[in-house]
N, C-alpha and C positions, 0 to 999 in steps of 0.2 A: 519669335516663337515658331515652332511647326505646326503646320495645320494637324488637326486628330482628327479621326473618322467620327460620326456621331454617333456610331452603335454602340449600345450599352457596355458594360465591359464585363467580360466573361471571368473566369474561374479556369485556369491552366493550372496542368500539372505538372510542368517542366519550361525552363525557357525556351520560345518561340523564335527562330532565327526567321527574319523576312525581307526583302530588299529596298532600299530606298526608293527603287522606281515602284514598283507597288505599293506602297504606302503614302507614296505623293508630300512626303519629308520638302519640307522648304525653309530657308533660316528668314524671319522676316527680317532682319537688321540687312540682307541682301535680298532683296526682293527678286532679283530677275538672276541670280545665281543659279546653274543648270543643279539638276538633283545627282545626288551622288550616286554609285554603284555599291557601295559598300555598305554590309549586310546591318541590319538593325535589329537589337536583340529585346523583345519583350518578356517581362516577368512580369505575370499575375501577383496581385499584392491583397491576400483576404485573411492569413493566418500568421501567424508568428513566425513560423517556419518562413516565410517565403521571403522577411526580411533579410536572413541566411542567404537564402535563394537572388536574390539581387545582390546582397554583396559580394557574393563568389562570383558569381557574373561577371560583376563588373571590376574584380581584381584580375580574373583572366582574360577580360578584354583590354584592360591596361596593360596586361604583362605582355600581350601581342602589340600592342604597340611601342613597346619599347621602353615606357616608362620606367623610370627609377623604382627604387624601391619604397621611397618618400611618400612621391609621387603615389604608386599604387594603394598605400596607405593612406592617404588623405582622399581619393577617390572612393575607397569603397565604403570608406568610416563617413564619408559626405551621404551618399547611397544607401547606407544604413540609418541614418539620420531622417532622411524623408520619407525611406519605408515606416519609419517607425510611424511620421508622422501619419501616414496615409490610415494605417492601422488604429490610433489611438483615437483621432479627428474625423476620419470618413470612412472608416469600415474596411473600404476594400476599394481598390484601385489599381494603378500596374505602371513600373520601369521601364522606361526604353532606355538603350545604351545605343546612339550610332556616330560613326566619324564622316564628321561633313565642316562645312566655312561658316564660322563666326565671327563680323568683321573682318571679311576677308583674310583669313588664317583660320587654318587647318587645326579642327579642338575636336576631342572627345567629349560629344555632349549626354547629359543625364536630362531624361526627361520623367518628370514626377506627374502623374495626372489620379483625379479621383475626381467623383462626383457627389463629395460631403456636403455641407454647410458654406463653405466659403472660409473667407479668412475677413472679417469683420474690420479689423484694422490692422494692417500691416505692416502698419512704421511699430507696434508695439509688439507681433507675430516676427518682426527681426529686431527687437531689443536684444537686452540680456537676462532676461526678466522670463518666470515659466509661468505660463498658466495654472489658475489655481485648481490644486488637486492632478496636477499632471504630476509627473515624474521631470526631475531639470536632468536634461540632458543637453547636448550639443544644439538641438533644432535647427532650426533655419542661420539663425546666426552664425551656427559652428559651420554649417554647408558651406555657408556664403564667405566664410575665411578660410575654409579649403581646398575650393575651388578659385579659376579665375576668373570666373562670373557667374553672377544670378540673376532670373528674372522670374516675376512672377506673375502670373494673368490669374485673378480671383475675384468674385464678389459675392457678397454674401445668395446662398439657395441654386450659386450653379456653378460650383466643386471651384477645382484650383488644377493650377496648371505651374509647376517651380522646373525651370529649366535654368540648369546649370554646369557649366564647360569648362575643361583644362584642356588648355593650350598643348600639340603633343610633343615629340621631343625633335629638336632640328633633323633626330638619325632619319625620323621617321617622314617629315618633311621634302628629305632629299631624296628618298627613291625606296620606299618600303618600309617593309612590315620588319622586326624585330622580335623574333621570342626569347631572349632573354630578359630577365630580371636584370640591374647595375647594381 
């Protein structure tokens, strides 16, 4: 997981672009991995709207990286997923999108962060199975199958934290950035 700052979280009204050195981004599965230069996009998550708001985000930060077109659909439909969660379960919360090392390879990670409730039990919060009175959509379990990982730091009375990564495409592994769509 990446460390978070401890300040409350605010209310933006457009994506935040900010830099891995200022932010103090670290993948804990690498503990002593240098921080990355590459920018880190946050989106406020308190309204409906802002689930919009994070999935366009994070399809055009796929599509600069090169990603399929699959690919870019399974990213932002993951993204959409856990805005929704943030919205339905803890009110408001906020997106990161930044490219850094996860197990030592090069992923596009999604970071979900809110400071609701918790997730009470989470072997049943990644079933197949929706909360009652919720709406069944994808949730976590759909994230966690369309992405190529998930982790989740949570306990009940101090929020949730779901960070989850695709691997990004060899082109872009070998020396840059890509802005087409495949």
């Amino acid at each position: 997981m990446h460390s978070w700052e401890s300040a409350p979280l605010k209310r933006m009204s457009a994506p935040v672009i900010t830099h891995a050195a200022t932010a103090s981004a670290r993948v804990s599965a690498i503990p002593d991995a240098p921080v990355p230069e590459d920018p880190i996009i946050t989106i406020a998550i308190a309204i409906s709207a802002d689930i919009a708001t994070a999935r366009e985000a994070g399809r055009d930060y796929a599509i600069m990286l090169g990603f399929s077109r699959t690919d870019v659909t399974m990213i932002s439909t993951a993204i959409s997923e856990v805005a929704r969660n943030i919205i339905s379960y803890a009110g408001n919360g906020e997106i990161r999108l930044l490219l850094t090392e996860v197990q030592r390879r090069r992923a596009l990670v999604v970071q979900a962060r809110d400071e609701g409730p918790g997730i009470a039990d989470i072997v049943s919060a990644l079933g197949h199975g929706c909360a009652p009175g919720r709406r069944q959509g994808l949730g976590l379990p759909g994230a966690r199958r369309l992405m190529d990982g998930l982790s989740i730091d949570t306990a009940p009375g101090r929020g949730t934290v779901v960070e989850m990564w695709k691997w990004t495409p060899i082109s872009f592994r070998r020396g840059g950035f890509s802005r087409s769509v495949r």
